[in-house]
C-alpha positions as CSV (number, residue, x, y, z in Angstrom):
1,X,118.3,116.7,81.9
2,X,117.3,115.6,85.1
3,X,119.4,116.2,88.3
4,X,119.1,114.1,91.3
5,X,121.2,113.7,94.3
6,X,120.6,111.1,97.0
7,X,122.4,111.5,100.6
8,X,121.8,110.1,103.6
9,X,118.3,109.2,103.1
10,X,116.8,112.5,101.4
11,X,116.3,112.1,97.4
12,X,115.6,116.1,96.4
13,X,114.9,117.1,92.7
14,X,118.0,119.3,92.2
15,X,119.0,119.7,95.5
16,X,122.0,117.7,97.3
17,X,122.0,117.9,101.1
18,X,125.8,117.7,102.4
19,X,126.2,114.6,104.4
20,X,127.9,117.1,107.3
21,X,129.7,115.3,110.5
22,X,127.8,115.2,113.5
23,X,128.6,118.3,115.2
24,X,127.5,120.1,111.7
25,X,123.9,121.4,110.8
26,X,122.5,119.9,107.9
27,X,122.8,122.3,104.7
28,X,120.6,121.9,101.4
29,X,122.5,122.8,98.3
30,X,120.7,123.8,94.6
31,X,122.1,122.6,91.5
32,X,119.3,122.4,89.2
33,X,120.1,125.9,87.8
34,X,123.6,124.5,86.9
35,X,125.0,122.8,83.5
36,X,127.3,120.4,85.2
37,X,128.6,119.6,81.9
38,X,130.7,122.9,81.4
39,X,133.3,123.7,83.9
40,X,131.4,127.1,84.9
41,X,128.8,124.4,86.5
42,X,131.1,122.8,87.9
43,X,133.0,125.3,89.4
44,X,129.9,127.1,90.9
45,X,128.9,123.7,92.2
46,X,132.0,123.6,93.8
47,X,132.1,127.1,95.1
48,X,128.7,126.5,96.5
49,X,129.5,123.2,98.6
50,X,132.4,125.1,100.0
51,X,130.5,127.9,101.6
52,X,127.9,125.1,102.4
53,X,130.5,123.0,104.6
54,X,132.0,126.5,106.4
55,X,128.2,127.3,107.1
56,X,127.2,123.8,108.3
57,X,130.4,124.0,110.4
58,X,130.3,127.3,111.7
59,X,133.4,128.2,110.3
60,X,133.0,132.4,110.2
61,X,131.7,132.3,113.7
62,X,133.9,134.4,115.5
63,X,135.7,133.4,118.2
64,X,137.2,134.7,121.0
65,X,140.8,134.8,121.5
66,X,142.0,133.7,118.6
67,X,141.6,134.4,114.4
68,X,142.0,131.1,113.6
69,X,138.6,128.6,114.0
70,X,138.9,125.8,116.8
71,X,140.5,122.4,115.5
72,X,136.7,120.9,116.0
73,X,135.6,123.8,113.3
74,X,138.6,122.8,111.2
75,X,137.8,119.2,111.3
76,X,134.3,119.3,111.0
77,X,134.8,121.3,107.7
78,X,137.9,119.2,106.2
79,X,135.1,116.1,106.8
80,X,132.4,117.9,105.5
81,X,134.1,119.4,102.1
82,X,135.6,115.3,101.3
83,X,131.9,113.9,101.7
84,X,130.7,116.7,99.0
85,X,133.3,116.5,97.0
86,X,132.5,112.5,96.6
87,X,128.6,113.6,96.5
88,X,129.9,116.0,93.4
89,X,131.5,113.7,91.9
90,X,128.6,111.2,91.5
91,X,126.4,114.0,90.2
92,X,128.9,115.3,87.8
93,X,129.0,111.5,86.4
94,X,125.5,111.1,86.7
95,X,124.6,114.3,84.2
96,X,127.6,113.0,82.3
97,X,125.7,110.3,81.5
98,X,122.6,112.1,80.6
99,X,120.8,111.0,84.3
């Protein structure tokens, strides 16, 4: 089965690049190891966008003064986790269907 994932305007075998806000970096994330018909797959998938968005956002960067990441960080990631989420879904279908 073959895996495809097309964001923004990259189209990578296997890979899906999260569609970050603005202020975010760009992050590549693999999937071809995954079988996104079992809910292991899915849940790695999953597990996998989620670091993804808090690295895109820099959401472990320390900061000072305070524990909690700025409002901007929060946002950014919030944004960033809803656009995978709707990328994951799409792919989830898309192997669902044999695609």
């Amino acid at each position: 089965m073959i895996r495809t994932a097309t964001l923004a305007a990259a189209a990578l075998m296997g890979t899906m690049a999260i569609a970050a806000p603005a202020s975010a970096k760009d992050i590549s994330v693999s999937y071809k190891d995954l079988d996104l018909s079992t809910p292991a797959g899915k849940s790695t998938l999953a597990r996998r966008l989620d670091l993804a968005a808090k690295d895109a956002c820099g959401f472990s960067e320390t900061q000072t003064g305070s524990r909690l990441p700025p409002y901007s960080v929060r946002q950014c990631y919030n944004e960033a986790r809803a656009r995978s989420k709707e990328t994951m879904a799409a792919i989830v279908d898309q192997a669902r269907k044999g695609g």
